[in-house]
Kinemage of the C-alpha trace (Angstrom):
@kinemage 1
@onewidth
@group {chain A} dominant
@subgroup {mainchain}
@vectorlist {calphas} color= white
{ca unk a 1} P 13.090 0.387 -10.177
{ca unk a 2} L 15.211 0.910 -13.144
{ca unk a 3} L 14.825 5.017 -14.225
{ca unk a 4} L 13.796 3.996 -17.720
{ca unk a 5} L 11.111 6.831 -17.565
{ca unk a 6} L 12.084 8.764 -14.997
{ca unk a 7} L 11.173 12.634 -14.893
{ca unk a 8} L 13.860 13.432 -12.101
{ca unk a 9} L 16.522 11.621 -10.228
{ca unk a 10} L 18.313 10.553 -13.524
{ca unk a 11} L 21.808 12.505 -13.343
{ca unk a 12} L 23.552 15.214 -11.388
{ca unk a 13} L 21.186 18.444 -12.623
{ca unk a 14} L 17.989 16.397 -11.410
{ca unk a 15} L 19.207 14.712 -8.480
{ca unk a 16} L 17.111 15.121 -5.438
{ca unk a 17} L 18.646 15.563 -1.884
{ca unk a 18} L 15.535 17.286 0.072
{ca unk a 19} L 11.615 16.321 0.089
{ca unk a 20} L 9.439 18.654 0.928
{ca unk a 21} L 5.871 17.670 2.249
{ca unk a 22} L 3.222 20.165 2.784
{ca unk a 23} L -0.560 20.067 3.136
{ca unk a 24} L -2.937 22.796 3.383
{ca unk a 25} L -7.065 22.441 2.928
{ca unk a 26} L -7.025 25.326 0.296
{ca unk a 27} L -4.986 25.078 -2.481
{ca unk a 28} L -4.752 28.938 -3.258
{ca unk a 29} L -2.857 29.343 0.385
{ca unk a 30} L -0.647 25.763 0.028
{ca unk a 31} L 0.772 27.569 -3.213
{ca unk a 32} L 1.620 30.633 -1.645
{ca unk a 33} L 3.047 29.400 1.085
{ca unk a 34} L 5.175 26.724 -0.938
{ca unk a 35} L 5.939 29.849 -2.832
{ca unk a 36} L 7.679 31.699 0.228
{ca unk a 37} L 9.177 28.500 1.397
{ca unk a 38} L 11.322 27.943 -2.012
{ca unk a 39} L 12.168 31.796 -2.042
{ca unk a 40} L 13.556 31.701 1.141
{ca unk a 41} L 15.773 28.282 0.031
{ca unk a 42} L 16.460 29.922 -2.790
{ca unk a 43} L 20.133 30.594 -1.783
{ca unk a 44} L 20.920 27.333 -0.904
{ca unk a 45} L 18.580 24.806 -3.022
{ca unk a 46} L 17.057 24.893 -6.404
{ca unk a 47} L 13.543 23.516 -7.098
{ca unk a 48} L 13.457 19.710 -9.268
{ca unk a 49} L 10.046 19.292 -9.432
{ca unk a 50} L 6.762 20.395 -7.650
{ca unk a 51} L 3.623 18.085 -7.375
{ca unk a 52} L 0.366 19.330 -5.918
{ca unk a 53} L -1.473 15.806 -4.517
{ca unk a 54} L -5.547 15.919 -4.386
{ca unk a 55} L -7.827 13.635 -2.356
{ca unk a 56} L -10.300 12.768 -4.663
{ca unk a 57} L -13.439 11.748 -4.090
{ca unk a 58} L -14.254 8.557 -1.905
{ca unk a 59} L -10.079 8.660 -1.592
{ca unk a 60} L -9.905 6.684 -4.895
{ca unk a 61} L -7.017 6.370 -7.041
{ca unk a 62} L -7.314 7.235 -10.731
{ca unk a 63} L -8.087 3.804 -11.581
{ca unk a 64} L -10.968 3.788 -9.406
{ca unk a 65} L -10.194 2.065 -6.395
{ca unk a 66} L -10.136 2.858 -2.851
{ca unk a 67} L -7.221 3.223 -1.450
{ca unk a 68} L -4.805 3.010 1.538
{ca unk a 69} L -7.975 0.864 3.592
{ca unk a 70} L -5.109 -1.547 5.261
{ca unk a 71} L -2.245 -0.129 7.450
{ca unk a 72} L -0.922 -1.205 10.519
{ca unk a 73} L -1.513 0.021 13.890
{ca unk a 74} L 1.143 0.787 16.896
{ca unk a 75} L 1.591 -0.904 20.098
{ca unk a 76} L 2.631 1.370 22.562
{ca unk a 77} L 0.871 3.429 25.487
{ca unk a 78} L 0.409 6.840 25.542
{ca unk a 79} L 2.113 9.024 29.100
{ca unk a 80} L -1.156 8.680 30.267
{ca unk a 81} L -1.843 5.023 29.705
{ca unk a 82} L -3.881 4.947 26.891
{ca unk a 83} L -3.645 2.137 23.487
{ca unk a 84} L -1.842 4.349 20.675
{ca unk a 85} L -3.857 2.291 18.793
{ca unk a 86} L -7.797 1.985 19.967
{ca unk a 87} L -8.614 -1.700 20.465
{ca unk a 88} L -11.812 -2.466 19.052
{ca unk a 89} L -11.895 -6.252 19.290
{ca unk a 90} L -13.865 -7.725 22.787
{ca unk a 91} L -11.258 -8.110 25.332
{ca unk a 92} L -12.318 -11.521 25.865
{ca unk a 93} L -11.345 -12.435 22.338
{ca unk a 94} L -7.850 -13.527 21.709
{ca unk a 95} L -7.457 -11.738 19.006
{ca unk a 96} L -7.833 -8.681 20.846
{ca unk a 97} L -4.414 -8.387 21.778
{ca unk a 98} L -3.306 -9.319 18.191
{ca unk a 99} L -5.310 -6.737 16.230
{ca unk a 100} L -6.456 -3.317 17.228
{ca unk a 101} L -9.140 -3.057 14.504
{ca unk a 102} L -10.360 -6.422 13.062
{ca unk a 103} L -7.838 -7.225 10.547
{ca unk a 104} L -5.140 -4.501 11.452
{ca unk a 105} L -2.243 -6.157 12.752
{ca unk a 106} L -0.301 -4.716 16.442
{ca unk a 107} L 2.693 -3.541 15.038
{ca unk a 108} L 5.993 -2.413 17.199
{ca unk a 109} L 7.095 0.792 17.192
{ca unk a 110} L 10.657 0.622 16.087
{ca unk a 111} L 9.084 -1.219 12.954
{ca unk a 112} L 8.518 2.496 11.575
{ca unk a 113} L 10.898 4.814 14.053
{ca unk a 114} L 13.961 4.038 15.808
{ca unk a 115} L 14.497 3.818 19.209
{ca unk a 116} L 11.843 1.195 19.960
{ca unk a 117} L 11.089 -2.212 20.401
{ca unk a 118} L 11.490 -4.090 17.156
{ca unk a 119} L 8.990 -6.885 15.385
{ca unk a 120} L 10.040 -10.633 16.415
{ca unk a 121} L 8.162 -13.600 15.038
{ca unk a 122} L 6.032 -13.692 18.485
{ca unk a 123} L 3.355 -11.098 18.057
{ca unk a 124} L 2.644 -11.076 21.800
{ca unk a 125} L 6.652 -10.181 22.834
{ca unk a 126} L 8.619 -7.164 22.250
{ca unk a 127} L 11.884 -7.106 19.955
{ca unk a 128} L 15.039 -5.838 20.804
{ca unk a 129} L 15.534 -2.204 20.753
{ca unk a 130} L 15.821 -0.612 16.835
{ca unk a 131} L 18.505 1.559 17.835
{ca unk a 132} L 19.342 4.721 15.836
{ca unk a 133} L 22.762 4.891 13.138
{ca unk a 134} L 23.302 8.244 14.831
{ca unk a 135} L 21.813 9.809 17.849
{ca unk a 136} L 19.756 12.137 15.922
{ca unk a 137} L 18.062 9.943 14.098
{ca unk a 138} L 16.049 9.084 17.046
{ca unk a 139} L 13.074 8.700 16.889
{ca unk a 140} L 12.907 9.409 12.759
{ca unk a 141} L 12.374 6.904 9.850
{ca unk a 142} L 13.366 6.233 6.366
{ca unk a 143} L 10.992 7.309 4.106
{ca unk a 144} L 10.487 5.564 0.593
{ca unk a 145} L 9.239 8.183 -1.963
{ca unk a 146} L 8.041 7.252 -5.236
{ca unk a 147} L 6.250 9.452 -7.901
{ca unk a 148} L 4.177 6.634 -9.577
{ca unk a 149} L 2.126 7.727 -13.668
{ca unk a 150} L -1.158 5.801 -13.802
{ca unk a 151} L -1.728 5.352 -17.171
{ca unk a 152} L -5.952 5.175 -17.215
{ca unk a 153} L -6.561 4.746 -20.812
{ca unk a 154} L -4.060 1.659 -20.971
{ca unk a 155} L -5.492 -0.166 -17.589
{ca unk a 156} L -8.864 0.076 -19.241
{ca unk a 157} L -7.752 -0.889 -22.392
{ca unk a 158} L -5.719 -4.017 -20.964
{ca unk a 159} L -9.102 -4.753 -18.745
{ca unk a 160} L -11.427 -5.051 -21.236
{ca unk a 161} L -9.319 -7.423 -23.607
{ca unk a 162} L -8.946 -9.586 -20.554
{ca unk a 163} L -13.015 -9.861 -20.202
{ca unk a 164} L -12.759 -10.431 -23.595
{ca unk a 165} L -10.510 -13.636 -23.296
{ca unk a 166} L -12.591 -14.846 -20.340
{ca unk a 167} L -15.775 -14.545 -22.071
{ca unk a 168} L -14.304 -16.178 -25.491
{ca unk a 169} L -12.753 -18.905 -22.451
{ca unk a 170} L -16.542 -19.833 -21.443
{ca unk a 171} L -16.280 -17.185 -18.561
{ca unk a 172} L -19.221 -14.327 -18.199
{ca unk a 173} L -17.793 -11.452 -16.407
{ca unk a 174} L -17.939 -7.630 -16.548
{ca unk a 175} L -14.920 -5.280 -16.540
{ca unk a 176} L -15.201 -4.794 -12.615
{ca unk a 177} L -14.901 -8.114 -11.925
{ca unk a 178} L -11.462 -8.337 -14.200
{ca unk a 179} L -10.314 -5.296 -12.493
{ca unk a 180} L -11.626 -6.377 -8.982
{ca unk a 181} L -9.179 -9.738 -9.325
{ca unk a 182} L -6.309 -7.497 -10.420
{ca unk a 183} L -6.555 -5.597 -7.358
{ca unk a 184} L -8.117 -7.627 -4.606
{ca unk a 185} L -10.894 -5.771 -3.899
{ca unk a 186} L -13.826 -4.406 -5.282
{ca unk a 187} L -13.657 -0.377 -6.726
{ca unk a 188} L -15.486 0.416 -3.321
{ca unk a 189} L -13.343 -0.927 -0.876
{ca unk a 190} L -14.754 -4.581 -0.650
{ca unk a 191} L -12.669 -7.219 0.290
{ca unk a 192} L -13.065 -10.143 -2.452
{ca unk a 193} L -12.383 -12.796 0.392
{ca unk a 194} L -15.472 -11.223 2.055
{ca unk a 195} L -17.767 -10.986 -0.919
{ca unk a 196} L -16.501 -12.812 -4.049
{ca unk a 197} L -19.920 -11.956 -6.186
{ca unk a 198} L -20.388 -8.329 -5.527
{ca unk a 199} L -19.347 -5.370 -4.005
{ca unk a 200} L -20.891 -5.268 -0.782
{ca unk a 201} L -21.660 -1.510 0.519
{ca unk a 202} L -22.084 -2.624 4.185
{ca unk a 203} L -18.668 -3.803 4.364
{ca unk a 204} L -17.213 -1.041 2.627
{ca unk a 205} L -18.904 1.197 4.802
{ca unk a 206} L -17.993 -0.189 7.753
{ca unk a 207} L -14.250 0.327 8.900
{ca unk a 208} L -14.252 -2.481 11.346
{ca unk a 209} L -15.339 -5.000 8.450
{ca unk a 210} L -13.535 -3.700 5.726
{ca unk a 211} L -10.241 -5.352 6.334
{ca unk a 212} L -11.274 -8.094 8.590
{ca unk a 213} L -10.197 -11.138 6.710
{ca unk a 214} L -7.590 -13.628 6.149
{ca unk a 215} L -6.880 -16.010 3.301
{ca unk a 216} L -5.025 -19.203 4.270
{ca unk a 217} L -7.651 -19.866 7.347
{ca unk a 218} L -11.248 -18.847 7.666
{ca unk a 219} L -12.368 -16.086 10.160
{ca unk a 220} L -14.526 -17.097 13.024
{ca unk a 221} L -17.496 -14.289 14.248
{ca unk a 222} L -15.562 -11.310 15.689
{ca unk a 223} L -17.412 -9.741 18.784
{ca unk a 224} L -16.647 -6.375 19.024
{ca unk a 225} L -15.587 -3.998 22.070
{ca unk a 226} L -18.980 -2.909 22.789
{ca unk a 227} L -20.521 -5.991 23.411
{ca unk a 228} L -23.120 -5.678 21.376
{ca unk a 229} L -21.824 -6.129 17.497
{ca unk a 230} L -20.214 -9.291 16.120
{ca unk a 231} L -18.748 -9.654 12.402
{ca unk a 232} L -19.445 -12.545 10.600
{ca unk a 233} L -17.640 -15.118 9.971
{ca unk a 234} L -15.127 -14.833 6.261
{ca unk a 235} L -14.309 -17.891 4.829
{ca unk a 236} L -10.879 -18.727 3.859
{ca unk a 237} L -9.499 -18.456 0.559
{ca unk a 238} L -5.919 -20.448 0.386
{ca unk a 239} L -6.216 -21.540 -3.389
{ca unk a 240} L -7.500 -17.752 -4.219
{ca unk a 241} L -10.552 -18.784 -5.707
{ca unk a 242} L -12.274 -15.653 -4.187
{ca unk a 243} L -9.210 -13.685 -4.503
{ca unk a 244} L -6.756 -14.469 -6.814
{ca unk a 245} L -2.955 -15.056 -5.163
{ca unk a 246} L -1.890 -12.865 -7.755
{ca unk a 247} L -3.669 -10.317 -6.752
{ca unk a 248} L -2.053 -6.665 -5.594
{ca unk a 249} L -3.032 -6.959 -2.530
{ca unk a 250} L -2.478 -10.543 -2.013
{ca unk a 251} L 1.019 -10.330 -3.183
{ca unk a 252} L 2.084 -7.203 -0.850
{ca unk a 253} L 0.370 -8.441 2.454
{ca unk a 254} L 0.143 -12.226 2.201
{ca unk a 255} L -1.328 -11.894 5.402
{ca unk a 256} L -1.444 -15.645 7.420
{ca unk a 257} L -0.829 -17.365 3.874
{ca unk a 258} L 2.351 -19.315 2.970
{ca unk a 259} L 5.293 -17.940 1.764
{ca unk a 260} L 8.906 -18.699 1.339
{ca unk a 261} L 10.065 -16.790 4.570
{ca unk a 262} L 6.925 -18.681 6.423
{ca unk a 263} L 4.047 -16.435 7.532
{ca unk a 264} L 5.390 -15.894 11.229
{ca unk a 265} L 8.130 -13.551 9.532
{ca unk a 266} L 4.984 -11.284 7.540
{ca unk a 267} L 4.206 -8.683 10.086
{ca unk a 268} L 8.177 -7.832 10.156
{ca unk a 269} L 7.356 -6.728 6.256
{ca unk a 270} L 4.804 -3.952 6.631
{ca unk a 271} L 5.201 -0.297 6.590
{ca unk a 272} L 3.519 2.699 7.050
{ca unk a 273} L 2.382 3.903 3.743
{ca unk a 274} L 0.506 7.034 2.657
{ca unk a 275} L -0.928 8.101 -0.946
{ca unk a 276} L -2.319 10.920 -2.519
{ca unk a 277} L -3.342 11.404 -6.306
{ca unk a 278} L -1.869 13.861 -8.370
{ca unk a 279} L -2.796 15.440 -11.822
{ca unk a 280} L -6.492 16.354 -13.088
{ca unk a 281} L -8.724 14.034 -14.008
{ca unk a 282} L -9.204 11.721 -16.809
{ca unk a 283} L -12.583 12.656 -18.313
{ca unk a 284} L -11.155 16.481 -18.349
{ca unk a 285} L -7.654 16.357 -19.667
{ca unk a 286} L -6.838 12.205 -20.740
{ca unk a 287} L -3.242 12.881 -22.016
{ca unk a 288} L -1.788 14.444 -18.886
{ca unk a 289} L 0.247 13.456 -16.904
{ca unk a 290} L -1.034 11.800 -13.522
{ca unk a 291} L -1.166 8.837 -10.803
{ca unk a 292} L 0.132 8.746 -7.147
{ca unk a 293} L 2.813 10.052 -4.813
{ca unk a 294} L 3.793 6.834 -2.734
{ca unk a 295} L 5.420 7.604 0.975
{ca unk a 296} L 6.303 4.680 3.293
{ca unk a 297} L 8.138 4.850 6.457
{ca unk a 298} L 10.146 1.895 7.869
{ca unk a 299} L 13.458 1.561 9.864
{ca unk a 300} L 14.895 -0.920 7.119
{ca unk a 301} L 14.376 -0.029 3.266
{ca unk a 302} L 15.936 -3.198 2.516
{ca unk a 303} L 14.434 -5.326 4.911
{ca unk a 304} L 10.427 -3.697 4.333
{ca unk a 305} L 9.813 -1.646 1.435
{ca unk a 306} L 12.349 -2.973 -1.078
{ca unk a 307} L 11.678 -6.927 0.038
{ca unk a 308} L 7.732 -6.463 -0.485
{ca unk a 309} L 8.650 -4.603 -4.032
{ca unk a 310} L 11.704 -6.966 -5.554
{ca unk a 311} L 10.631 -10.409 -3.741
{ca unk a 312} L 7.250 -10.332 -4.088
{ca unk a 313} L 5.439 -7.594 -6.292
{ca unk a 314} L 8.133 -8.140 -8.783
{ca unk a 315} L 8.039 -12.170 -8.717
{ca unk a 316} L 6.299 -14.151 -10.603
{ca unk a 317} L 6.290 -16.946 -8.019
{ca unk a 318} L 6.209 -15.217 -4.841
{ca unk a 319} L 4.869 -14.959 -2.458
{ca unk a 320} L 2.559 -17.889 -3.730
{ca unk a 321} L 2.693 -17.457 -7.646
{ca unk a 322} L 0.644 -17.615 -10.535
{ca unk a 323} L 2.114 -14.352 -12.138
{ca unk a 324} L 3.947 -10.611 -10.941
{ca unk a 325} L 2.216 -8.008 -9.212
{ca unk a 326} L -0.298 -6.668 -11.975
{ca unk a 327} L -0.620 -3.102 -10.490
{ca unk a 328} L 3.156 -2.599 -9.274
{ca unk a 329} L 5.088 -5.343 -10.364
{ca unk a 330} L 7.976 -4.632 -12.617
{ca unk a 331} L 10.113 -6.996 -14.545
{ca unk a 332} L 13.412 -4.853 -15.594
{ca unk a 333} L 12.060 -4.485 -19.293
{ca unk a 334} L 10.029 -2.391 -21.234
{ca unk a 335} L 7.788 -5.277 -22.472
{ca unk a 336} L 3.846 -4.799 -22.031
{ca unk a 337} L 3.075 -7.896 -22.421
{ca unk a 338} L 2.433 -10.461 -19.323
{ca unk a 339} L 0.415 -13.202 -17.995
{ca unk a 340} L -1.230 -14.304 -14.956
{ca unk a 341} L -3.449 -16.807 -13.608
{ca unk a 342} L -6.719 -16.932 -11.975
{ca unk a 343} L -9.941 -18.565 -11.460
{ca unk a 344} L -12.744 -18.063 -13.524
{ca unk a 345} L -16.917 -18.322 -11.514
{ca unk a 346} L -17.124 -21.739 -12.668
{ca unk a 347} L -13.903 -22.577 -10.309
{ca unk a 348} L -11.735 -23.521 -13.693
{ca unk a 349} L -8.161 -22.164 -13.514
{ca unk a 350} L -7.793 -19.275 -16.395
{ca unk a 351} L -4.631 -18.128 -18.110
{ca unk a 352} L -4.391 -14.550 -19.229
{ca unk a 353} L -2.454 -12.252 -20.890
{ca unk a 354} L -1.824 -8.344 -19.977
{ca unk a 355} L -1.427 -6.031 -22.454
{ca unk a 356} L 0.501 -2.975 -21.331
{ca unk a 357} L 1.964 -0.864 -18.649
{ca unk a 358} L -0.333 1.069 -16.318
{ca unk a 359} L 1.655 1.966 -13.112
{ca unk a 360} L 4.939 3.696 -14.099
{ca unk a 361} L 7.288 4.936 -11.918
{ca unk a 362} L 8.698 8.801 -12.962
{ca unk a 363} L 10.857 9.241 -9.859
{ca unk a 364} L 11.994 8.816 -6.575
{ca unk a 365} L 14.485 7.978 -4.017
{ca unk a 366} L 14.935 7.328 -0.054
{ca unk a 367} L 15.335 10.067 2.137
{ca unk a 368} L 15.179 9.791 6.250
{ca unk a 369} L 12.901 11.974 8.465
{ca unk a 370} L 14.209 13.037 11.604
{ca unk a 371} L 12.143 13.541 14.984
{ca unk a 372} L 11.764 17.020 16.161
{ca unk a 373} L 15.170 16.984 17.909
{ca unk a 374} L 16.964 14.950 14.884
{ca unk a 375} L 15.522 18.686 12.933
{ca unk a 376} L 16.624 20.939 15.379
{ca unk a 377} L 20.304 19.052 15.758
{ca unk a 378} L 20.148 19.108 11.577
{ca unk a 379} L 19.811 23.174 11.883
{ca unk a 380} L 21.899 23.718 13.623
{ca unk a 381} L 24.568 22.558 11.641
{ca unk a 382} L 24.082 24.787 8.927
């Protein structure tokens, strides 16, 4: 993204060259210890900007949604022979050896660290080895960090003109549903493409169900490892009637839908993202400054994080169309003013306009994290 509003990362005096991540339970004793940490840098590094990251409650973000439900899971075996990701599909099930939990895609290793078999277009077979730029960087990854503002009083604002223009468009909807079809899901977790009408607390509630669906092709029953559960069936969803194609989620993981690169090439695309909220909360301070420090890991920036962001969040007609990302999508301006497309309960096609910019990006850059010995080689060179 362009550093229009950037806090940090905009010329030499706030250039970043080190990230420091550290988590502690107890905030009190994650600020001390951050505290000794810089001291001890002091010498040789000076201190850009510190952000201290909650999980708030029900791990929503500050717009109300739950958030990081879909990731992908490893293939690999532990020394002892055990899945590095727990398969909890029936064996007897083809998709078994596809998925580890229903709906999260088997993902090779050097995908996310190098050294490792790489993604091919054959889910089943092993790519060639990922190898390293340098020795040390075996077994690290290139980390993606963005510091991302959520700007709460302008989503809600932009949400509840767009129920407006529904409702004045013969459309009877509440602001959950508008904000539901911006996201893909419902504030709890709910898939759309599993329950279109409602959020539905027994899917949310259950982590095997909560990502298990698809949107070009319907989802037969699932049986489940232990023999005695089955998911039901999810309908597809190609035209996003249930869940709009524009939709954030929709247009970051198109999942088994069609794109310009072809679906085969998807899994190649996803990362291993984390997120945690920063700044207090709306009701007690609404003019501060908060939202969400992004992380991803991938072994190509270009080829993962920044494709997904510039050729498909940023696109108005990719990966299927009908509008840019409305969460993350950016269009190199400054204008708050958009449109999208989606279909209304009565199955009509509606055309609406957003007003505003919610998610703004304040900083960040790409950084690589080394493996334990890719650290110790890195000390030892100072």
């Amino acid at each position: 993204s362009q550093p229009i509003d950037w806090t940090f990362g905009v010329d030499e005096d706030s250039r970043v060259d080190v990230l420091l991540i550290a988590g502690h339970s107890q905030l009190d004793v994650l600020q001390t210890t951050i505290e000794k940490i810089l001291s001890d840098l002091e010498p040789h590094l000076s201190t850009v900007i510190i952000d201290y990251g909650k999980r708030r409650m029900d791990d929503k973000e500050f717009f109300g949604f739950k958030d990081g439900i879909s990731q992908p899971a490893i293939r690999g075996l532990t020394p002892e022979g055990e899945y590095l990701s727990r398969r909890i599909i029936a064996s007897s099930d083809p998709r078994s050896k596809v998925f580890a939990k229903p709906g999260q895609l088997l993902i090779w290793p050097g995908s996310f660290l190098f050294g490792y078999p790489g993604q091919t277009t054959n889910l089943y077979e092993a790519g060639a080895i990922v190898k390293a730029p340098a020795l040390w960087m075996q077994n690290g990854s290139y980390l993606v960090f963005r510091r991302l503002t959520q700007d709460v009083k302008a989503f809600m604002s932009a949400v509840n003109k767009m129920k407006i223009s529904l409702n004045d468009q013969g459309e009877s909807v509440s602001e959950d549903w508008v904000a539901s079809r911006l996201v893909g899901r419902w504030p709890d977790g709910t898939p759309l493409s599993v329950s279109p009408e409602s959020p539905d607390s027994t899917v949310s509630r259950d982590r095997n169900q909560i990502n298990n669906f698809r949107f070009f092709s319907s989802l037969e029953p699932t049986p489940l490892s232990d023999d005695t559960s089955i998911l039901p069936r999810v309908p597809a969803d190609p035209l996003g009637f249930a869940c709009p194609r524009v939709s954030h989620i929709r247009k970051v993981n198109p999942r088994d839908g069609i794109s310009e690169i072809g679906q085969e090439h998807h899994p190649s695309k996803l990362m291993l993202r984390r997120g945690i909220a920063f700044g207090p909360e709306y009701e007690d301070s609404p003019d501060s400054d908060r939202g969400l420090l992004f992380l991803s890991y991938q072994t190509s920036i270009v080829n993962q994080f920044k494709f997904v962001q510039a050729s498909w969040a940023n696109a108005a007609n990719r990966p299927t169309g009908d509008g840019i990302d409305p969460i993350i999508g950016q269009d190199k301006t400054t204008s708050t003013n958009r449109k999208i497309q989606l279909f209304g309960k009565n199955g009509i096609q509606r055309r609406c306009s957003i007003h505003g910019r919610w998610v703004i990006p304040t900083g960040g850059n790409y950084f690589f994290t080394p493996g334990l010995k890719g650290l110790k080689h890195l000390l030892q060179l100072t």
